[in-house]
C-alpha positions in Angstrom: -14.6 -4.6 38.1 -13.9 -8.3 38.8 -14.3 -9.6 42.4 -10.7 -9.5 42.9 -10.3 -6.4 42.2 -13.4 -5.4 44.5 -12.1 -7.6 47.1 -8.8 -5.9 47.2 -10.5 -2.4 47.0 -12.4 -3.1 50.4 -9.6 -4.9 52.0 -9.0 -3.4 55.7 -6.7 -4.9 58.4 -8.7 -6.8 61.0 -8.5 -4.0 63.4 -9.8 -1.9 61.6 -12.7 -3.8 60.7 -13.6 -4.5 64.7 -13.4 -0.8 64.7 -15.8 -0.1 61.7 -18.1 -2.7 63.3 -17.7 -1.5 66.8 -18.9 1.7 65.1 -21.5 0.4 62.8 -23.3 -0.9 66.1 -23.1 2.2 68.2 -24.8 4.2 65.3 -27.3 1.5 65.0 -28.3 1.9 69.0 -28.6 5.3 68.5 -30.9 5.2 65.7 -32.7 2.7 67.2 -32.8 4.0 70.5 -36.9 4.1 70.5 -37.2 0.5 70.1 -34.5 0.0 72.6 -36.5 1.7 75.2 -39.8 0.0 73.6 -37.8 -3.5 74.5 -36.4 -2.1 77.6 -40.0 -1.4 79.3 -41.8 -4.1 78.6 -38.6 -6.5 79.8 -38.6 -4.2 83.0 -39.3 -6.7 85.8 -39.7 -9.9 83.9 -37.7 -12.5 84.0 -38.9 -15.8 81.6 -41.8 -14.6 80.5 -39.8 -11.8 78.3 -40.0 -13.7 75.5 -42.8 -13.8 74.9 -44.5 -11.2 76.2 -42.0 -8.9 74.4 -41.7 -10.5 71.3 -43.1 -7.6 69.2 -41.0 -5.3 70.7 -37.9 -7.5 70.2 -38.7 -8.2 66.6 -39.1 -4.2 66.1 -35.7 -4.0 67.5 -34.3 -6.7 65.5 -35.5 -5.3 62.5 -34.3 -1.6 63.0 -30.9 -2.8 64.1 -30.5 -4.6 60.9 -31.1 -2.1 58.7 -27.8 -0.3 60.3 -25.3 -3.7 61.3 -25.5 -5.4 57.8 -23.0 -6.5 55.7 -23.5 -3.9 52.9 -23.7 -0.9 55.4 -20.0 -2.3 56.8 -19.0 -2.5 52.6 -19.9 0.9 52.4 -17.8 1.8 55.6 -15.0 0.1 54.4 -15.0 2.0 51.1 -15.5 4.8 53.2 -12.4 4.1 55.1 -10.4 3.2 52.5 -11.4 6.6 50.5 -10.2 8.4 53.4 -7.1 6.8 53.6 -6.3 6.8 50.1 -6.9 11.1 50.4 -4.1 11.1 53.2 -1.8 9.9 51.2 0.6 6.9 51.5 2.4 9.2 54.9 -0.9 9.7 55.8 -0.8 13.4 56.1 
């Protein structure tokens, strides 16, 4: 398959990409909700000094949040989407 043809096959209004990506980032809090509350303490009554005293944590975060808010994880969503669509039906029953 060309990249046209792939480009076309992920195509998605821009709605419905903020939505996929609004989505992608709520799953990613979630599954990174340990780090979050890692982060979350150790910024807990600091001000400047959280970054650096917190950089571990923040680069733990960083790191688990990227695995999930990516640009292939929001590929496969889109396929994902479009799948679905496609099962509908062009009336989308």
């Amino acid at each position: 398959m060309g990249f046209v043809e792939e480009a076309r096959e992920n195509h998605v209004k821009k709605k419905v990409e903020e939505a996929l990506r609004s989505k992608m980032k709520a799953k990613a809090l979630k599954e990174c909700d340990y780090y979050t509350a890692k982060y979350a303490e150790c910024a807990s009554g600091r001000t400047f000094s959280v970054v650096w005293k917190c950089r571990k944590q923040a680069q733990e975060l960083n790191t688990c949040l990227h695995q999930y808010t990516n640009d292939s994880q929001l590929e496969e969503m889109k396929k994902e989407y479009t799948l679905q669509q496609d099962a509908k039906g062009p009336l989308g029953v």
